[in-house]
C-alpha positions in Angstrom: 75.7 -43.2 11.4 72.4 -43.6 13.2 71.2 -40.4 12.1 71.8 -40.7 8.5 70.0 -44.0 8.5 67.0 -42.4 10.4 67.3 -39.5 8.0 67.6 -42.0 4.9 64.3 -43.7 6.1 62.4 -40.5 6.4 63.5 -39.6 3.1 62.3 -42.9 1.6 58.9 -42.7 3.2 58.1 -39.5 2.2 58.9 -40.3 -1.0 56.7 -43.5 -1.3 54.0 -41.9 0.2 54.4 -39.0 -2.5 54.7 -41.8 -5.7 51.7 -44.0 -3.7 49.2 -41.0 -3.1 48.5 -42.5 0.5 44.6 -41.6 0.4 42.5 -41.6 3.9 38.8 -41.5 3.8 37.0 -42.4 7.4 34.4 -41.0 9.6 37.1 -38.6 10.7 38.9 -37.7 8.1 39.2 -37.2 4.5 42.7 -36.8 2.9 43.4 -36.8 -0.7 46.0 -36.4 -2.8 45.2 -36.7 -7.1 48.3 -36.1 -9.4 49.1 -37.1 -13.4 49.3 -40.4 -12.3 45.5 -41.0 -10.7 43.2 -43.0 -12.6 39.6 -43.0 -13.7 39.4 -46.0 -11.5 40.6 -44.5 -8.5 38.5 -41.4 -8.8 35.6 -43.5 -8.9 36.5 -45.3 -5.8 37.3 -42.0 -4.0 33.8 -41.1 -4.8 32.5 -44.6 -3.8 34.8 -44.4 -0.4 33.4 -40.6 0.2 29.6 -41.2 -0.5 30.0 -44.0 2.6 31.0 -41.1 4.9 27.9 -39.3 3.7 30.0 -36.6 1.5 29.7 -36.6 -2.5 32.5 -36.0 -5.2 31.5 -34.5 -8.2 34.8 -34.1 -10.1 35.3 -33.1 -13.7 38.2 -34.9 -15.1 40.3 -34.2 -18.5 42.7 -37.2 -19.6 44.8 -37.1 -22.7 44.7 -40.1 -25.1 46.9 -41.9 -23.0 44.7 -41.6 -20.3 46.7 -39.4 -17.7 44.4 -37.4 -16.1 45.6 -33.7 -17.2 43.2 -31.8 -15.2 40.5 -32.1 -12.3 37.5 -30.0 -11.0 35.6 -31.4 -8.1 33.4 -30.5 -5.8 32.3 -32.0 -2.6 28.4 -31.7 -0.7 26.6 -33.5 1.6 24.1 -36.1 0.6 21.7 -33.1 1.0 23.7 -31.0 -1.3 25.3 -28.2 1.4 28.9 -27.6 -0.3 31.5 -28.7 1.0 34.3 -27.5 -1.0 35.5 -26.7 -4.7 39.0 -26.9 -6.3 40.7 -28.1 -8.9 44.3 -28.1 -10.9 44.9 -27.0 -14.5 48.3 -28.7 -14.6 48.4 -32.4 -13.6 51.2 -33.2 -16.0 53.7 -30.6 -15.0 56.5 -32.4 -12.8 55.7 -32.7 -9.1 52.4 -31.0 -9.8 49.1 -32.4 -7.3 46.4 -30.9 -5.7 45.8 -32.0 -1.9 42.4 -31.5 0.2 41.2 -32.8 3.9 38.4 -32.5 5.0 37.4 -33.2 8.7 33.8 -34.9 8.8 32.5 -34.5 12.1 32.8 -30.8 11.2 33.1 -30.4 7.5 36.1 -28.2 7.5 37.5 -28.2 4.3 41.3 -27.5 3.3 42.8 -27.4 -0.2 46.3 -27.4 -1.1 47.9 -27.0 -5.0 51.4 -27.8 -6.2 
């Protein structure tokens, strides 16, 4: 009975976190997760959060004329321009569909993930 409780918590977490889009952005680490569902608001605050850490997002949204965001390309430099990292996804509004990248600041690795 324990188990399935634990296992019923997991579930529920992961699950918030995916409908949340739990965003990180610190002197460490940058982890972002944009679906369908992110706003022109929150990009602008993901580029607002990012330029404190010294990175830039350029991103190119497309939003339909309900204003869910339908597709993104981005970039991300350095304040002195040295890229970063480029992706993007075609597909926002296709069920379960996100794009994912981390970057690790110290070292600017970059890591990109589609659904």
């Amino acid at each position: 009975m324990k188990s399935v409780k634990i296992l019923l918590l997991a579930a529920l977490t992961l699950a918030f976190g995916e409908m949340f889009g739990q965003n990180t952005v610190s002197a460490q680490t940058v982890d972002i997760t944009i679906n369908g569902q992110t706003t022109r608001e929150e990009l602008a605050l993901l580029n607002k959060e990012m330029r404190a850490q010294g990175l830039v997002f350029n991103y190119i949204p497309q939003f339909d004329n309900d204003r869910k965001l339908l597709s993104l390309q981005y970039k991300v430099t350095t304040s002195d321009n040295t890229i970063i990292g480029t992706g993007g996804h075609e597909a926002l509004q296709t069920a379960g569909a996100k794009v994912r990248f981390q970057i690790a600041v110290p070292t600017k690795t970059f890591t990109e993930t589609k659904q």
